[in-house]
BAVO-840773 format. One line per 8 residues: number of its first residue (from 0); their letters; for each residue x, z, y of N, C-alpha, C, O. Coordinates in steps of 0.05 Angstrom, whole numbers, plus 5000, padded with zeros to 4 digits. Atoms other than C-alpha are relative to their C-alpha. Layout:
N
NUM = A = X Z Y X Z Y X Z Y X Z Y | ...
This chain:
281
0 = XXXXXXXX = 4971 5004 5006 5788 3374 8116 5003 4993 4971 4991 5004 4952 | 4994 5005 5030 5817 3338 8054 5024 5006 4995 5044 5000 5008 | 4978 4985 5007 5861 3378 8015 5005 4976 4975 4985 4967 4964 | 4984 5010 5018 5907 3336 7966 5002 5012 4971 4993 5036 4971 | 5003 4997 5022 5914 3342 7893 5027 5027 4996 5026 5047 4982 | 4974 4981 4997 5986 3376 7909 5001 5028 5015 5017 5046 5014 | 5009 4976 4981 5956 3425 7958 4982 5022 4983 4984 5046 4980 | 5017 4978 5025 5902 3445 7907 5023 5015 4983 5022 5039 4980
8 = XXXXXXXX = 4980 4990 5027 5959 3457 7856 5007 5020 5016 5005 5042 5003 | 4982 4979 4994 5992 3502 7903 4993 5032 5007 5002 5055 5006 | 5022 4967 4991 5935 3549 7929 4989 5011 4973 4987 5034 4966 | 5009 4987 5036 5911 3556 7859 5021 5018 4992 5018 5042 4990 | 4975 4979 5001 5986 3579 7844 5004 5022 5015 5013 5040 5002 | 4996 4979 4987 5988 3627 7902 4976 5020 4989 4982 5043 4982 | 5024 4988 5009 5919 3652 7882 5002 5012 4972 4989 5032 4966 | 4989 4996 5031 5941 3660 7812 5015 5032 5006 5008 5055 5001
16 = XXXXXXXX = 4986 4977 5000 5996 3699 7832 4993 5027 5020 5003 5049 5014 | 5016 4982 4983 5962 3742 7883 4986 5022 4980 4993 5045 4978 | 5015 4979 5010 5907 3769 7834 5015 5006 4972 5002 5023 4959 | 4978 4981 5016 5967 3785 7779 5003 5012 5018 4984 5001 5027 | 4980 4977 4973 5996 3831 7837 4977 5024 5009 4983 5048 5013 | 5023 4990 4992 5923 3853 7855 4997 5022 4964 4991 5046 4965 | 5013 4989 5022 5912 3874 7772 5020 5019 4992 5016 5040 4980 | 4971 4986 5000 5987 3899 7774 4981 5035 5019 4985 5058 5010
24 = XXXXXXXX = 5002 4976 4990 5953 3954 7821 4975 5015 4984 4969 5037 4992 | 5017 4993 5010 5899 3967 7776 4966 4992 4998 4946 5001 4987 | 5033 5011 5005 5840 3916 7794 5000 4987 4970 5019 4976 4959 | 5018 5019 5010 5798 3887 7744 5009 4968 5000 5022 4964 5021 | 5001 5031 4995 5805 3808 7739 4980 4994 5018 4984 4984 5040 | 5020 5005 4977 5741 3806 7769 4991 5010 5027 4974 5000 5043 | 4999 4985 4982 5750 3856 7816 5022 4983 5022 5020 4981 5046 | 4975 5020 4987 5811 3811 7838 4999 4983 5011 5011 4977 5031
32 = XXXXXXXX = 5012 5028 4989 5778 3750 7844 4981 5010 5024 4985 4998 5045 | 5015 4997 4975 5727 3781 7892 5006 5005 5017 4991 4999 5035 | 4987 4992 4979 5770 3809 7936 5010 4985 5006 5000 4981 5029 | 4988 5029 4999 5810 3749 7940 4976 4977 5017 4980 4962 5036 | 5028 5020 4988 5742 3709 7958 4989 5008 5024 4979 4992 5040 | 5006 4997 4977 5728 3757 8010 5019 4999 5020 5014 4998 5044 | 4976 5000 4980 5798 3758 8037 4993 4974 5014 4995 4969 5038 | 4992 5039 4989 5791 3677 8044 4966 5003 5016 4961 4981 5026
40 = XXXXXXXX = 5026 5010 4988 5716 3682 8075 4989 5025 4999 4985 5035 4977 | 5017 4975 5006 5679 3749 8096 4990 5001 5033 5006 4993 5050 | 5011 4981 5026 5636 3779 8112 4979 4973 4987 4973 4952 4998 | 5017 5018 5021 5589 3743 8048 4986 5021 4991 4987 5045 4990 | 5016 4992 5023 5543 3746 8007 5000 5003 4975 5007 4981 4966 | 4991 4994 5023 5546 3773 7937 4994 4974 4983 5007 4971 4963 | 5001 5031 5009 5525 3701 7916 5023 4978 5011 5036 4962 4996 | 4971 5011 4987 5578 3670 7960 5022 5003 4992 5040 4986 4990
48 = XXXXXXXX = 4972 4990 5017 5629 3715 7927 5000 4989 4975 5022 4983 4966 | 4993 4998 5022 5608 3702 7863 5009 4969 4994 5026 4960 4978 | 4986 5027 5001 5609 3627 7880 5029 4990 5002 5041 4972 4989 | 4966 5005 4995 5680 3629 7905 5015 5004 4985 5038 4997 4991 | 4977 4978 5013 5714 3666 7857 4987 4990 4973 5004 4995 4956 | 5008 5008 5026 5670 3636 7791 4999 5023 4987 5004 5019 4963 | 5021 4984 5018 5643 3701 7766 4973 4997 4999 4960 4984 5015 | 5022 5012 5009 5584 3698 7737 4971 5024 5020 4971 5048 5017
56 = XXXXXXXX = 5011 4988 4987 5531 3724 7781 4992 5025 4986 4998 5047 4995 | 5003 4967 5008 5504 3777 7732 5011 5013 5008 5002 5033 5019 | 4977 4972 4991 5563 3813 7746 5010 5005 5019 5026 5024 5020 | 4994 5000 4975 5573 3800 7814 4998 5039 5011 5015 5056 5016 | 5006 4975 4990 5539 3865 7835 5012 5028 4984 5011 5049 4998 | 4981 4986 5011 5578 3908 7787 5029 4992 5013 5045 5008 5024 | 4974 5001 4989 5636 3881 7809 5006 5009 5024 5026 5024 5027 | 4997 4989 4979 5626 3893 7877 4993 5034 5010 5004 5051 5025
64 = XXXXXXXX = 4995 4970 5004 5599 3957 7865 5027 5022 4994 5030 5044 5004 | 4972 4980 5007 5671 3983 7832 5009 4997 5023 5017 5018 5033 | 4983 4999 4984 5699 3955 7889 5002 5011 5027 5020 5012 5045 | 5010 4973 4977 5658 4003 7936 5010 5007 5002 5023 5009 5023 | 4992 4974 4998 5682 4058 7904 5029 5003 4999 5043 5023 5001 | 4974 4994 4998 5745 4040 7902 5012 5006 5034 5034 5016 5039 | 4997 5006 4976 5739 4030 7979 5012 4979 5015 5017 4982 5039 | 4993 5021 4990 5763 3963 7990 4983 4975 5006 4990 4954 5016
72 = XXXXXXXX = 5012 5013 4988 5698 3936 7995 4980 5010 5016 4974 5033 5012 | 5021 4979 4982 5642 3953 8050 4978 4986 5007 4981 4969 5025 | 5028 5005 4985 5571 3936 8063 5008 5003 5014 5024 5020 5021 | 5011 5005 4970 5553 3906 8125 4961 5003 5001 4942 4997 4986 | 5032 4998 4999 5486 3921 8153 4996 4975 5008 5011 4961 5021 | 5005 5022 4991 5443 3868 8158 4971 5000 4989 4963 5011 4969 | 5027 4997 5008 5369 3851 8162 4993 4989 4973 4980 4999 4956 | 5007 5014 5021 5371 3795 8115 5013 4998 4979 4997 4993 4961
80 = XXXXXXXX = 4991 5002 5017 5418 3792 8068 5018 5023 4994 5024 5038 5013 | 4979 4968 5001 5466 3851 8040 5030 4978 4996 5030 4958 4982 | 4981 5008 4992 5537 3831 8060 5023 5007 5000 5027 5019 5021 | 4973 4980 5004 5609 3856 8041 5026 4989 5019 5032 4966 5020 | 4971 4997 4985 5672 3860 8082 5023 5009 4983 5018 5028 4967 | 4972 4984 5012 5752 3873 8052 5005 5010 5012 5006 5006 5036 | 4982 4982 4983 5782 3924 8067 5037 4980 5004 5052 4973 4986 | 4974 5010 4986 5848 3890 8109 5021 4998 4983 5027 5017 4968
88 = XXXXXXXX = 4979 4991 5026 5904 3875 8066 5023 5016 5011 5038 5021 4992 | 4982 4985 4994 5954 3916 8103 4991 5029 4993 5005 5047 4982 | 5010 4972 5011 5903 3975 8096 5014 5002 4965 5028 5016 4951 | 4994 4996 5040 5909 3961 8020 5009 5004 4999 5009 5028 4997 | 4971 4989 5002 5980 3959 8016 5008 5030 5003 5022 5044 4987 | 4990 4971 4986 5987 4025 8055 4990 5013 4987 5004 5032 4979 | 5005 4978 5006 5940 4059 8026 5016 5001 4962 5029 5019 4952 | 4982 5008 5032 5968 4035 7950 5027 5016 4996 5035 5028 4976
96 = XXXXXXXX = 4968 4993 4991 6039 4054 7976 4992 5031 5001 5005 5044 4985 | 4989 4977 4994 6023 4121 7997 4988 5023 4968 4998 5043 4957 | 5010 4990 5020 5976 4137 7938 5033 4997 4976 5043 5020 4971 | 4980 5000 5014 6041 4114 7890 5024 5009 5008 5045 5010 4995 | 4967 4981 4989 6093 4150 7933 4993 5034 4987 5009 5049 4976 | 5009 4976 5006 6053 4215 7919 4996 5002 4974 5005 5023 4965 | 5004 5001 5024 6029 4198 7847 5042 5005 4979 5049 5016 4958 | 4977 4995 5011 6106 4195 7836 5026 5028 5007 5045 5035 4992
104 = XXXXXXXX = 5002 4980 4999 6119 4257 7876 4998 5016 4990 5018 5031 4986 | 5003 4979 5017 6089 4299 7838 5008 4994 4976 5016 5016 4967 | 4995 5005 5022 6107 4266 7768 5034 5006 5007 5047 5015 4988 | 4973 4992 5004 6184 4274 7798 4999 5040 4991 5010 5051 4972 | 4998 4966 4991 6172 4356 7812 4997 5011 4969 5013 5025 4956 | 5014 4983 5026 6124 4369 7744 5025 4990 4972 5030 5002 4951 | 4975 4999 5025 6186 4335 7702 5009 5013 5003 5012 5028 4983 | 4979 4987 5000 6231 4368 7732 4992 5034 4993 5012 5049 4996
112 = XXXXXXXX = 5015 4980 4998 6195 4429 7723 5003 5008 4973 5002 5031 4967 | 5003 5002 5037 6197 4423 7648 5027 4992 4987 5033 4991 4963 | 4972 5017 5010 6265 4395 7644 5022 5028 4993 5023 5049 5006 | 4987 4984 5008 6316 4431 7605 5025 5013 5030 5028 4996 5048 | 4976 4998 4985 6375 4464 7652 5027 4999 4993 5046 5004 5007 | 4972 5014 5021 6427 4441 7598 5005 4972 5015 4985 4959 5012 | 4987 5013 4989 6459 4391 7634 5006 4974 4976 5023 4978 4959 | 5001 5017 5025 6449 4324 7585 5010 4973 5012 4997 4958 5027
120 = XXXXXXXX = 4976 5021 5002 6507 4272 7587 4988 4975 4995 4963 4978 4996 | 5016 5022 4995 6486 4202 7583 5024 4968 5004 5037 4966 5025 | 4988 5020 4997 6523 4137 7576 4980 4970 4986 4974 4968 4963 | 5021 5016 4999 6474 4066 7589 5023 4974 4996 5047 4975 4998 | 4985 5025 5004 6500 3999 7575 4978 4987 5012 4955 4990 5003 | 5021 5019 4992 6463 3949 7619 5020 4965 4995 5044 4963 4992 | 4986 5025 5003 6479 3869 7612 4982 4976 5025 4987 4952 5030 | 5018 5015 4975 6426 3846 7671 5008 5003 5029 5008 5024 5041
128 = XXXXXXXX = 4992 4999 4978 6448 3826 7731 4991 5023 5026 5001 5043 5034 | 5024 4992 4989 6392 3844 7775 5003 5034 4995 5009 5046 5015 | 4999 4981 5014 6393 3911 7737 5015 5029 5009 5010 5053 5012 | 4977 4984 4991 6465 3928 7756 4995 5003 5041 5007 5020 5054 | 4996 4992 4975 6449 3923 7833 4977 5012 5008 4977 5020 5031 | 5020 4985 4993 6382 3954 7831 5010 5031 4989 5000 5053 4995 | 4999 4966 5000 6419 4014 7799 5023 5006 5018 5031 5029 5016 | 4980 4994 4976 6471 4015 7854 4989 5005 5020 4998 5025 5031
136 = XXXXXXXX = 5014 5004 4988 6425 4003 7899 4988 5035 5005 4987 5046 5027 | 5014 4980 4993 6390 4074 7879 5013 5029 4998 5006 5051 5006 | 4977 4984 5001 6452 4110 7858 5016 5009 5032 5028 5030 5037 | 4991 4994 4972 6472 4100 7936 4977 5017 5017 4979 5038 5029 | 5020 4980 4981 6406 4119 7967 5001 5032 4992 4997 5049 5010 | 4995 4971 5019 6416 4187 7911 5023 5017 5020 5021 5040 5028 | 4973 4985 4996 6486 4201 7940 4991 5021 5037 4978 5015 5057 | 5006 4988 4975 6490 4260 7990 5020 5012 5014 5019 5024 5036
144 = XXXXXXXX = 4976 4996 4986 6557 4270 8001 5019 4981 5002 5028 4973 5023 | 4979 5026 4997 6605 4218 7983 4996 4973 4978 4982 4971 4958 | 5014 5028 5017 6601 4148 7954 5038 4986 5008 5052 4984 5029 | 4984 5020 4999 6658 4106 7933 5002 4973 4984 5002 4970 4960 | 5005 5032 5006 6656 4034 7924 5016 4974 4994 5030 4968 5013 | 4977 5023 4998 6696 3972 7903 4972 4977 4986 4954 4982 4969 | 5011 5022 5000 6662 3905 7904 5000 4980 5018 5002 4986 5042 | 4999 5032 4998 6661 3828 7919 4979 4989 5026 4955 4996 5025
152 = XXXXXXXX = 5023 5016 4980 6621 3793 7975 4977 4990 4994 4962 4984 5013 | 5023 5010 5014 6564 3768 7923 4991 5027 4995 4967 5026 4996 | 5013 4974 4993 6551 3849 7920 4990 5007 5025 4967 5011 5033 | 5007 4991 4968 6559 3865 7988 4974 4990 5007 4959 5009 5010 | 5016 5014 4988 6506 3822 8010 4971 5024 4993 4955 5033 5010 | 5026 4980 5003 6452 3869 7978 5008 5029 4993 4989 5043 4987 | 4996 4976 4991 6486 3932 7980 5007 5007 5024 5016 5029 5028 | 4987 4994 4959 6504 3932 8060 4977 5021 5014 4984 5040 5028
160 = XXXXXXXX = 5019 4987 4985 6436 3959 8082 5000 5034 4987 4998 5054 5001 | 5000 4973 5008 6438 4021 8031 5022 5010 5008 5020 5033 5016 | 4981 4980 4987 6506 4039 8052 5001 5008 5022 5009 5030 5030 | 5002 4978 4978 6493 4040 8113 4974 5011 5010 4970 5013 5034 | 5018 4983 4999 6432 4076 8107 5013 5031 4996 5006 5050 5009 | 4988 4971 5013 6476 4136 8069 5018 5009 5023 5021 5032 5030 | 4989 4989 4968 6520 4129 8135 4987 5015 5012 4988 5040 5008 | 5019 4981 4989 6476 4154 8172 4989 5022 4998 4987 5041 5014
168 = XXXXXXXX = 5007 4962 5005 6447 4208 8138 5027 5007 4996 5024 5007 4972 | 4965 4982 5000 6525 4238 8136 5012 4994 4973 5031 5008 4972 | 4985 5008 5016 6550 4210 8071 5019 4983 5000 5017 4959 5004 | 4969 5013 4998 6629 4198 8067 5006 4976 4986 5007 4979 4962 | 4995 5024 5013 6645 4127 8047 5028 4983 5004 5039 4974 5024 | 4973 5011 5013 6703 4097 8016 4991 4965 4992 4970 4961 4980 | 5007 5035 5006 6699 4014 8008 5028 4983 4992 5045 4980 5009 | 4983 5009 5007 6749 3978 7966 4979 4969 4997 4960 4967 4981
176 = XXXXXXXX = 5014 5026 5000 6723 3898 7984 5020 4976 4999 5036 4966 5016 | 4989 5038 5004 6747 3829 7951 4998 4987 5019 4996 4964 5009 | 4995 5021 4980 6750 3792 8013 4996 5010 5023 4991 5034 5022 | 5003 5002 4971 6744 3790 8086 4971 5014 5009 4949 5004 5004 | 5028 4996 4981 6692 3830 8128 4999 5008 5027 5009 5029 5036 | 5006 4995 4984 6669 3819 8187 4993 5030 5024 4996 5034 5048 | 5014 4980 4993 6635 3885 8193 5002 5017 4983 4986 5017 4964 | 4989 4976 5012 6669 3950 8166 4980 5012 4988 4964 5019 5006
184 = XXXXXXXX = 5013 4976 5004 6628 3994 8127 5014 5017 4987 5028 5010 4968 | 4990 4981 4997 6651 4067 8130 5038 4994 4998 5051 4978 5012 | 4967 5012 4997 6730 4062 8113 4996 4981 4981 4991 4989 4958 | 4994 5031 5016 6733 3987 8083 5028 5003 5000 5042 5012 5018 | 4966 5003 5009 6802 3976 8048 4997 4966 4984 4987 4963 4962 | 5010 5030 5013 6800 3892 8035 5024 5004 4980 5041 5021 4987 | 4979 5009 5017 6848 3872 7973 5013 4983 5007 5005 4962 5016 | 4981 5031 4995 6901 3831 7983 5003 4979 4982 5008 4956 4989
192 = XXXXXXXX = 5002 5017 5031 6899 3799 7913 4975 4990 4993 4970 4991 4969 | 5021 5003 5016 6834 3773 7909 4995 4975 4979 4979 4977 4961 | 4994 5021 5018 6854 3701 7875 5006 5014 4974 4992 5015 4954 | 4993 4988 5021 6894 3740 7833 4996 5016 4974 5008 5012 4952 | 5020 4989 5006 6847 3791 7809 4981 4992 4990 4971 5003 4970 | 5020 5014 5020 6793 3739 7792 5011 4990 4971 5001 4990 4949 | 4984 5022 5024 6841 3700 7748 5003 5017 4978 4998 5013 4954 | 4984 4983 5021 6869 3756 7719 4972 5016 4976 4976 5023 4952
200 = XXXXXXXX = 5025 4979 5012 6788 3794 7698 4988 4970 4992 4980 4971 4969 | 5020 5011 5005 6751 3725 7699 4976 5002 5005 4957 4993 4992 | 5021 4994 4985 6707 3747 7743 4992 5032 5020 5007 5050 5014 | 5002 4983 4975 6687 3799 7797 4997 5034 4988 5003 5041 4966 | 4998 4977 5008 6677 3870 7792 4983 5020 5014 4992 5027 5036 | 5016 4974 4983 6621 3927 7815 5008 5028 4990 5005 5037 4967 | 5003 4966 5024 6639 4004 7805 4999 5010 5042 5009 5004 5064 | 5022 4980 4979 6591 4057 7852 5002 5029 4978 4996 5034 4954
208 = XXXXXXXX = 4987 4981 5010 6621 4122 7847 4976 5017 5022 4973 5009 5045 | 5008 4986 4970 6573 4177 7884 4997 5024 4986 4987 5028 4964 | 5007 4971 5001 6581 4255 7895 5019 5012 4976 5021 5037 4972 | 4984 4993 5018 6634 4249 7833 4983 5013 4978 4989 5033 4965 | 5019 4986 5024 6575 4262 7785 4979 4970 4998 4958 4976 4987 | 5005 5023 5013 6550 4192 7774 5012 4972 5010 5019 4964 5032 | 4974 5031 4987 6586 4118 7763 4978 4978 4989 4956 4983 4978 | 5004 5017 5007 6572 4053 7749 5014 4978 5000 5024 4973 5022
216 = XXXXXXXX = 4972 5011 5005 6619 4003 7726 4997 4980 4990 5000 4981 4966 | 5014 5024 5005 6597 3937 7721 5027 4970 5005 5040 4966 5025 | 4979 5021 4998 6645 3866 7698 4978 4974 5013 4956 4976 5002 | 5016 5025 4989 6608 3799 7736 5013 4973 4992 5029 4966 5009 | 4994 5025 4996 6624 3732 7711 4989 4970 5011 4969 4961 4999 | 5008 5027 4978 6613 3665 7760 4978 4999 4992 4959 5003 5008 | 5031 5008 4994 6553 3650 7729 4978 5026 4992 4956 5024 4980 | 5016 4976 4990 6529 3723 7742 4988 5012 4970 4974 5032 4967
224 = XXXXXXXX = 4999 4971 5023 6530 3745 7666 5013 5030 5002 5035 5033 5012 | 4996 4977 4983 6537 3812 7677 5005 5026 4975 4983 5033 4967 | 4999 4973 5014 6562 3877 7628 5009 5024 5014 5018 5023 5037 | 4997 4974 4983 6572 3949 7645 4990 5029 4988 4981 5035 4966 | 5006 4972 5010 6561 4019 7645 4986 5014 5017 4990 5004 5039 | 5010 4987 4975 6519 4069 7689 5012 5021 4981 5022 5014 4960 | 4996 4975 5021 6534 4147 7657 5004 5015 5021 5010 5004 5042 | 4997 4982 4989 6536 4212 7688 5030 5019 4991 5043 5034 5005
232 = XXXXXXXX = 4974 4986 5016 6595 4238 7641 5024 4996 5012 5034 4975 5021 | 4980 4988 4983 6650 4278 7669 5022 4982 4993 5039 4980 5011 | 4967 5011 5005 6708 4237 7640 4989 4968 4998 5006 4952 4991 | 4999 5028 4991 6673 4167 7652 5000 4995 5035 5014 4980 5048 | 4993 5005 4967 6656 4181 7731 5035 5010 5005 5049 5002 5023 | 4971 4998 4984 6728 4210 7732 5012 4970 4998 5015 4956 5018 | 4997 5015 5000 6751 4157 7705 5003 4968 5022 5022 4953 5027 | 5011 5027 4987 6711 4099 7748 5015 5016 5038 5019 5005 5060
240 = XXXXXXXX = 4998 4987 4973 6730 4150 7805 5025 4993 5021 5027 4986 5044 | 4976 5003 4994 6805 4148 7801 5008 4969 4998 5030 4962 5007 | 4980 5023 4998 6815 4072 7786 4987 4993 5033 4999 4987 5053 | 4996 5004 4949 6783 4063 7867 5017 5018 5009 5033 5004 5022 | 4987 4990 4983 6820 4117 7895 5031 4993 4995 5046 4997 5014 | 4980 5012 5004 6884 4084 7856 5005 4976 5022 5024 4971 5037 | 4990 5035 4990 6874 4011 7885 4993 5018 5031 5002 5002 5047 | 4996 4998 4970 6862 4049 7959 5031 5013 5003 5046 5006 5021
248 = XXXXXXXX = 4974 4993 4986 6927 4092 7952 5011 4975 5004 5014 4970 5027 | 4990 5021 5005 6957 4026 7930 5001 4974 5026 5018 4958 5032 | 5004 5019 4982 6928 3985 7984 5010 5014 5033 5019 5001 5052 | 4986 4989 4985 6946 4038 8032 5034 4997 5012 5043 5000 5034 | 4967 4998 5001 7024 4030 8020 5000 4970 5002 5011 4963 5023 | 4994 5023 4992 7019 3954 8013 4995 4995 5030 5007 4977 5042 | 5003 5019 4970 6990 3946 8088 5017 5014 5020 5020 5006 5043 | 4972 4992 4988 7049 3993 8108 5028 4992 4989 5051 4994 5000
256 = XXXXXXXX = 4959 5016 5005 7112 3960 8074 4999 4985 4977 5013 4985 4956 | 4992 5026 5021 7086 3896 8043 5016 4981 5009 5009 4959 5000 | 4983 5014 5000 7141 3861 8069 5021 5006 4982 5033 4987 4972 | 4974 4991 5003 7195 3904 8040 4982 4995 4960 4992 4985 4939 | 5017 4999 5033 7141 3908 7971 5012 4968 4988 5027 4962 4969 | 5000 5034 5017 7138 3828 7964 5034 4992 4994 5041 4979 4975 | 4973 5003 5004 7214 3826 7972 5014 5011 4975 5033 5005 4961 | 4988 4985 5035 7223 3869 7911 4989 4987 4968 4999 4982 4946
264 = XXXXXXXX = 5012 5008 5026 7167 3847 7870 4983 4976 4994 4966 4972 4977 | 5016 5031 4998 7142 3776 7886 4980 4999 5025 4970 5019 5037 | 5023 5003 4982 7095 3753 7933 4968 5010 4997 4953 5021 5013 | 5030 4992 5022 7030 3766 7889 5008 5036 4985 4994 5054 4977 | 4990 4964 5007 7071 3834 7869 4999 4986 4967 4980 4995 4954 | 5003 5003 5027 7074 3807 7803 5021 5008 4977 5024 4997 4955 | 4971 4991 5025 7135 3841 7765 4990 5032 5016 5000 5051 5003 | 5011 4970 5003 7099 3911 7799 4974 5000 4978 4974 5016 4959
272 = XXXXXXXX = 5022 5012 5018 7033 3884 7762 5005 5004 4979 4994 5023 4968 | 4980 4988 5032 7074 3887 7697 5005 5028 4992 5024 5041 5001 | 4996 4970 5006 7066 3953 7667 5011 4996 4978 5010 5013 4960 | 4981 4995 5037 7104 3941 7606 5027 4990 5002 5038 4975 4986 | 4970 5000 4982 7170 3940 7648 5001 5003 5029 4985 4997 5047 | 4999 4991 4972 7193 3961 7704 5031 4991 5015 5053 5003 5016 | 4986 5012 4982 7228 3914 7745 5006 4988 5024 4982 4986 5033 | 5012 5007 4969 7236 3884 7819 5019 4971 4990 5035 4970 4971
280 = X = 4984 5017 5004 7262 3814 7825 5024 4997 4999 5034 4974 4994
């Protein structure tokens, strides 16, 4: 088979990034490359490997030696030549996974173990997108009683599965959502203003309220620059707490007497909007 100049480029790239991911768990470079050589062709010969992978034969047999003991590689018997097998890459994974679920196990318990019982306040400023929904993300899986939420359809999309993960295990959920959904999670309350609301912030809005003992309060603009707050502090989650349960009373009463509402205060409610008078049309 002839592989293309563009094909080379690409397996080289995958291969690249593979044994970063492989050294990420703690191989060797060369340990990386061999496993990689036997993934693509096994079982071989420790000359075969070293051919594939361009270590230098001296070190072939060290290399494959670490990678005995690490258990991801295995002699095969054989009369004539000595011959290694990978261990499966799903094995790897799994076993990687369970070794770093437990390694972090115990590193949660022995902190906590050591950790003062002074109760230490905390206010984070993040500015990374990514950042703000990976801590929502773990702030929801955290929550064990209640979780309240207000956010945009460019959130939703990757917080849907943790909320309703927290469903399930019995955590009460409150949902204040910028637009239209198909598919309710726990009590959804949509905004009626969501034009309005962009115009007025300049962009979208994340705040993840859970258990009333941690928030996160995050501004989004279009091209997903992103500032904010995470904090555990009593008078910032109140805070982040009460402006959602505001816009639900609020949205509550508009979807019972926004006819008689818009008649007083505009269509968009915009002379109620005005807090620095209080007038109806």
């Amino acid at each position: 088979m002839i592989f293309s100049p563009v094909c080379a480029i690409l397996t080289t790239m995958v291969v690249n990034k593979i044994k970063s991911k492989l050294m990420d768990l703690g191989f060797g470079e060369y340990e990386a490359k061999a496993y990689i050589a036997l993934i693509s062709e096994s079982p071989s010969t420790a000359y075969e490997v070293a051919k594939r992978s361009a270590i230098p034969t001296s070190k072939i047999y060290e290399v494959l030696s670490r990678l005995e003991e690490r258990g991801v590689v295995f002699e095969v018997d054989s009369k004539e030549k000595r011959r290694y097998l990978p261990l499966p890459p799903d094995e790897l994974v799994a076993t990687h996974r369970s070794k770093v679920d437990a390694t972090l196990g115990e590193l949660r318990e022995g902190l906590n173990s050591i950790t003062s019982n002074s109760r230490l306040s905390f206010l984070r400023t993040i500015t990374v997108y990514r950042q703000f929904i990976d801590k929502a993300i773990q702030i929801i899986n955290e929550a064990s009683d209640a979780l309240l939420v207000s956010l945009w359809p460019e959130e939703l999309k990757f917080l849907k599965e943790p909320l309703e993960s927290a469903i399930n295990r019995g955590v009460k959920i409150a949902v204040v959502h910028f637009g239209e959904s198909d598919t309710p999670i726990g009590q959804m309350y949509c905004h009626p203003l969501v034009t309005t609301i962009a115009l007025e912030h300049g962009g979208r809005g994340l705040v993840v309220v859970a258990d009333s003992k941690d928030a996160l309060f995050a501004r989004i603009m279009p091209d997903d620059h992103s500032e904010g707050v995470h904090s555990n502090s009593i008078g910032f989650v109140s805070m982040a707490e009460d402006f959602i349960r505001h816009d639900i009373y609020i949205m509550k009463i508009v979807n019972r007497f926004g006819i008689e509402l818009q008649s007083k205060f505009g269509e968009n409610y915009q002379t109620l909007r005005n807090v620095f008078k209080d007038e109806e049309l």
